[in-house]
N, C-alpha and C positions, 0 to 999 in steps of 0.2 A: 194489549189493552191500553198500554202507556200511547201507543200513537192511534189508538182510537179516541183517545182524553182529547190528545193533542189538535187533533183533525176536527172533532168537536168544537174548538176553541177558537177557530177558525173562521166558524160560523158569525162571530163578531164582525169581520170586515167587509167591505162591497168585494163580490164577483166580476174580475174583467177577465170579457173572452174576446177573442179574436176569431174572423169568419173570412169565408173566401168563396164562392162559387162560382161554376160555369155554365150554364141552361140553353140550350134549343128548344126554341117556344115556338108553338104556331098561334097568331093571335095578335089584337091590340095591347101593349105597353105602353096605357095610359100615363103612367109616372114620367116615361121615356117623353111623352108629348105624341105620341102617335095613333090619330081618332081611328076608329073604328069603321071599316068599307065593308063592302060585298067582296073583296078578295081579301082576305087576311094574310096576311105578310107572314111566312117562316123567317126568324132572325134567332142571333146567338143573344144573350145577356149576361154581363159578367159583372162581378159585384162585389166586393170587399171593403170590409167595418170591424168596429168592436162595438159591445156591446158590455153594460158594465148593469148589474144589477144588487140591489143591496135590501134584506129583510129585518127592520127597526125592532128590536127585541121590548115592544111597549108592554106587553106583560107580562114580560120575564120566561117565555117558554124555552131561550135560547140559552139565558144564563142557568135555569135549571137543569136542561140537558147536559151541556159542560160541567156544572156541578155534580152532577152522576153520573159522566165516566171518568170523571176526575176522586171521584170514592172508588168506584170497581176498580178502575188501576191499583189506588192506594190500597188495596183489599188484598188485591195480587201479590202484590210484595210481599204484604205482612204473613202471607200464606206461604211463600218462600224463603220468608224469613224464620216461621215456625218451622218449617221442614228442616231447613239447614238447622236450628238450635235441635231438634229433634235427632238427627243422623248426630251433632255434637255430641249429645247427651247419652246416646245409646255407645257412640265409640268408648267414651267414656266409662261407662257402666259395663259393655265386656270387657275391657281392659283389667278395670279392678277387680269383677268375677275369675277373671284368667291368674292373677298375681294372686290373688287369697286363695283360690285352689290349688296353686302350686305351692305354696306354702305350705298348706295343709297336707296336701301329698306328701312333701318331705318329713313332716313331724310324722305321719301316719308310719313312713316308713321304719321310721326309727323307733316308734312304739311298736312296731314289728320288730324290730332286729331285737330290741330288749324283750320280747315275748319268745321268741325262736330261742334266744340264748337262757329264759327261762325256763322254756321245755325241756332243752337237754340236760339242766341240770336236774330239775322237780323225774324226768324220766330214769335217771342216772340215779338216785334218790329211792326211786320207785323198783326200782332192779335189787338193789341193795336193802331191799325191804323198810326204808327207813320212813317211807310216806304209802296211806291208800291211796286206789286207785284213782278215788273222787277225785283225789290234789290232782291225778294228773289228766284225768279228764276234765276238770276245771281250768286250768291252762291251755287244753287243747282247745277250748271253745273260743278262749280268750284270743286266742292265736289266729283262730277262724272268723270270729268276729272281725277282731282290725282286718284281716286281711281282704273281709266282704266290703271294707271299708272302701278299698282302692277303687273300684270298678267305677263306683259311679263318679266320683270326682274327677277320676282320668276323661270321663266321658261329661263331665259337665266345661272341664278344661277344651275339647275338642270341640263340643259345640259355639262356646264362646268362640275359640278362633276361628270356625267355620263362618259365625256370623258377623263377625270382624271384617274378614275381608270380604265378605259382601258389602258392607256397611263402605269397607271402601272402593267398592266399585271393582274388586278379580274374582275371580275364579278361586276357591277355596284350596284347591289342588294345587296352585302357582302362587299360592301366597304364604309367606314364614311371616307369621306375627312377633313381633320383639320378647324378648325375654321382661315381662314385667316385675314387679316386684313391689310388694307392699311399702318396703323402705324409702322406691323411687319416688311415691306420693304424701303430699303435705295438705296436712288442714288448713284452712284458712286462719290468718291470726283474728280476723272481725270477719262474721258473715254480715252481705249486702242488704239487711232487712231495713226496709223503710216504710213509709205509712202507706195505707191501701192505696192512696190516689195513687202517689210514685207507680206501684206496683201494676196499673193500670196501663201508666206510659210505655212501662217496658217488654210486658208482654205480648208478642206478636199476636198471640190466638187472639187478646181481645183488642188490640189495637182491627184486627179484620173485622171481627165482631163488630167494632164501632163505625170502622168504612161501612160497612153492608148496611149498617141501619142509618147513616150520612147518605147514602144512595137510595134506598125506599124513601129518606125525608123529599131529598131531591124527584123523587117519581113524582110525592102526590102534588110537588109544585106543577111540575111537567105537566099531569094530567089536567089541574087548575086553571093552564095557560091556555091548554089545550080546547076551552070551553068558552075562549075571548074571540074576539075577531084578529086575524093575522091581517098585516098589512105588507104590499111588496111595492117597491119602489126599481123602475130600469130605464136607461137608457140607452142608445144605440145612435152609431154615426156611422157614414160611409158613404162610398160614392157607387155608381149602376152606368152603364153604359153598352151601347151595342157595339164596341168594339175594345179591345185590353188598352190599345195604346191613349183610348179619351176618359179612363177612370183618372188620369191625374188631375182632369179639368176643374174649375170650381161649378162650373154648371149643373157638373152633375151628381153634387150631394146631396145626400138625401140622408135624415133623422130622425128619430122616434125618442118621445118622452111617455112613459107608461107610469101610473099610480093605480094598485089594485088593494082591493078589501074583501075579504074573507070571513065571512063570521057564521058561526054553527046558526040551524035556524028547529031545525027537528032531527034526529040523528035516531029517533026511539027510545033515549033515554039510555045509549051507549057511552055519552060520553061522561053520566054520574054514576051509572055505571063503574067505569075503569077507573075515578076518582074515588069512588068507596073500595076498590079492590084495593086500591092503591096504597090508603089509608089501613085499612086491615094488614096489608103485604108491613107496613109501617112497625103496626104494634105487636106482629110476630116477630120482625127484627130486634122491638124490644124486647120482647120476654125472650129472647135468644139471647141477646148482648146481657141482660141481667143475669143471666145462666150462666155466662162464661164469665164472669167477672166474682160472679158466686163461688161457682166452679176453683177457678185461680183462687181467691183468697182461703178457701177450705184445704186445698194443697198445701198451700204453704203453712195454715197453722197446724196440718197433720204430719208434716215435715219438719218444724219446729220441735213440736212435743216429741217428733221422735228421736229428733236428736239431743235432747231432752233425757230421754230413756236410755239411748244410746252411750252418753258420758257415764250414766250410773252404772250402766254393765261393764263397760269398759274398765272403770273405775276398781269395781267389782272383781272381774276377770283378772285382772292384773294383780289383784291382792291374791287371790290366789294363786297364783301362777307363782307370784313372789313366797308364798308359802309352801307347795309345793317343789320348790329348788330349795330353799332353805331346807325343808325332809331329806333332799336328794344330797346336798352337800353334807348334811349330818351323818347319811347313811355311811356315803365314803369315805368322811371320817374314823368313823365307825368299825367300817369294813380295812381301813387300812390299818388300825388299832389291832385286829382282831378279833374285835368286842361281837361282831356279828360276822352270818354268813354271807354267801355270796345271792341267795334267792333274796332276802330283803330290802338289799341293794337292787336290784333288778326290777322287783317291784314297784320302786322309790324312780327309778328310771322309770319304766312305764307311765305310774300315774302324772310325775313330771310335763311326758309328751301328750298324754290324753289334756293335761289341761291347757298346753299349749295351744294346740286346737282350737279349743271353745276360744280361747283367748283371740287366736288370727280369726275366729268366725266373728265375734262380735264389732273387733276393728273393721273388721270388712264391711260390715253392716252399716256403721259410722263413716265412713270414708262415698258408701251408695250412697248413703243419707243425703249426706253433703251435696254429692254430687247434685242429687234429684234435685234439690232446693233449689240451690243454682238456675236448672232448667225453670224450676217451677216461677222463678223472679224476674224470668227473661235473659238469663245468662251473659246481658252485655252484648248481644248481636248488633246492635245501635251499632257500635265502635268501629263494625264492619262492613258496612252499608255506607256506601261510595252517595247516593241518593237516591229517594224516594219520590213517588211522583208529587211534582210540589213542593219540595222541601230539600233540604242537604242537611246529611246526617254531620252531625258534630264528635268529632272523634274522642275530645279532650272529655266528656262528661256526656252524663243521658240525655234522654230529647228533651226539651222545654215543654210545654204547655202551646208551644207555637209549632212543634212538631208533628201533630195528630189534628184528627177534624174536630171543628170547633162543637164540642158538646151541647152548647145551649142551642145553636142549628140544627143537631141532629137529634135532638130530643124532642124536637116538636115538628111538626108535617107543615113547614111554611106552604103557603099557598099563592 
């Protein structure tokens, strides 16, 4: 599309061509000086010139056209440029699925090992008549439970790395995804939130959105132009001769100066037609571009509040979790006093690792959050983009206001 723009723009300057022919003619060649008999002469003619032609863009139908593959290019990009923060975003997002479930595998595990070493004693307990049964079928379920626990996060672990390395372009079977880990990732100390226009600049989807409706503005000029008179302007020079070695003579040059005009006269009412389609095609790009731009800011303030909620659970989570180990250091205390036995300690274990748990689910939660925003705000793709059609991307800070199509052009259908 970029060297369709290009070839478009082209359209600006005069056409020089070069020609060459060779002919066996039977007949007078008048031009040549040779009148016309009752025997007609068979002779060769050979001929070579350029010829340069050039169409005056007087109402605009030329600069409109270039204006509108000058937006679909720019469209293109920004479509590529959403694709790549998209595959960004998603790497991103199984990565931290895959480190918070392996985290939680681990805690899970070891609320199992303290559930296992609960059984044998609560059973041991239970032989020696010293508890009912209930106690020790009640540990048994507990023990069944964590353990129903493992299945699906090992298999939610799996799927992530399955779609990981697709995401990077192998084959799931030849691909070892790194060992992640919750620890390896940091929050941002300031997220990137600025005001909706910013937010406009930066994100590809409606930077496209905005090309596409800069290209319908651009049609209804085109069809507009399209309803004037065209004018074309040519010349041509050259020399003609019955033999190759006399084209270099000056005798034998020969010229043409051409001026033509073109103008619709009745068409059936085709060509207000494809100017009201046009126009229509127009204010469907708007209510698309409004949609996505809607779209975009409703993401990010549902990605806000959620990170929002997410600090308070976290917040939350961690109080207890800190409550929790304070139980669990008391108990061992406890337990290495004498003061108590070996089941309440194990208990104290347990519920330790169950809320550890909750506690990596929720950071997890915080850390996608994060993530998603990011995407949602344009994630900085800018910095990466070598240039755009039209423009050179600025690595040092986001695009200017000189970077995207000029809003007040594509908000209304010039003509």
């Amino acid at each position: 599309m970029l060297a369709i723009a290009w070839r478009t723009r082209r359209s600006y300057a005069p056409q020089i061509d070069a020609s060459a022919s060779a002919e066996r003619q039977k007949g007078p060649p008048f031009a040549l000086g040779i009148r016309p008999s009752h025997d007609l002469p068979i002779y060769n003619l050979y001929s070579a010139g350029a010829t340069a032609s050039f169409t005056p863009d007087v109402f605009g139908l030329t600069g409109r056209r270039v204006e509108q593959q000058q937006a679909l290019a720019q469209n293109q990009a920004y479509q590529l440029a959403a694709a790549q923060l998209a595959v960004t975003g998603n790497v991103v997002h199984q990565a931290l699925i895959i480190a918070a479930a392996r985290q939680q595998i681990a805690a899970l595990e070891a609320s199992i090992t303290a559930d296992e070493k609960t059984l044998a004693l609560v059973r041991q307990k239970y032989t020696d008549g010293k508890l009912a049964r209930t106690d020790l079928l009640t540990v048994q379920a507990q023990l069944a439970n964590d353990r129903a626990l493992l299945p699906p996060m090992r298999q939610e672990v799996a799927v992530a790395q399955d779609a990981l390395a697709v995401l990077v372009g192998m084959a799931p079977a030849s691909f070892s995804p790194p060992d992640f880990d919750l620890a390896d990732f940091t929050l941002p100390a300031e997220l990137p939130v600025g005001l909706p226009s910013a937010l406009a600049e930066r994100r590809p989807d409606i930077l496209a959105a905005e090309a596409r409706l800069h290209a319908a503005s651009a049609a209804v000029g085109v069809a507009d132009a399209q309803m004037y008179p065209n004018f074309t302007l040519s010349a041509s020079v050259g020399t003609a001769a019955l033999a190759t070695h006399s084209l270099g003579g000056g005798s034998n040059l020969v010229w043409t100066l051409f001026g033509g005009l073109t103008a619709p006269i009745f068409h059936g009412g085709a060509l207000t037609a494809q100017k009201r389609a046009a126009i229509d095609r127009f204010h469907a790009e708007l209510a698309l571009y409004r949609q996505t731009v809607l779209t975009g800011l409703g993401q990010v303030a549902d990605l806000l509040r959620s990170l929002g909620h997410d600090a308070e659970r976290v917040q939350a989570e961690r109080q207890a979790l800190d409550a929790t180990g304070d139980a669990l250091h008391l108990a061992q205390h406890r337990y290495a006093l004498g003061k108590t036995g070996r089941l309440p300690l194990l208990d104290a274990e347990r519920r330790e690792q169950q809320q550890r748990v909750s506690y990596i689910q929720v950071r997890a939660q915080r850390y996608l959050d994060s993530a998603q925003l990011f995407v949602a705000l344009g994630g900085g793709w800018w910095r990466d983009v070598d240039r755009l059609p039209g423009q050179r991307a600025n690595p040092a800070r986001q695009p200017s206001s000189a970077a995207v199509p000029d809003r007040r052009r594509a908000l209304e259908p010039s003509q």
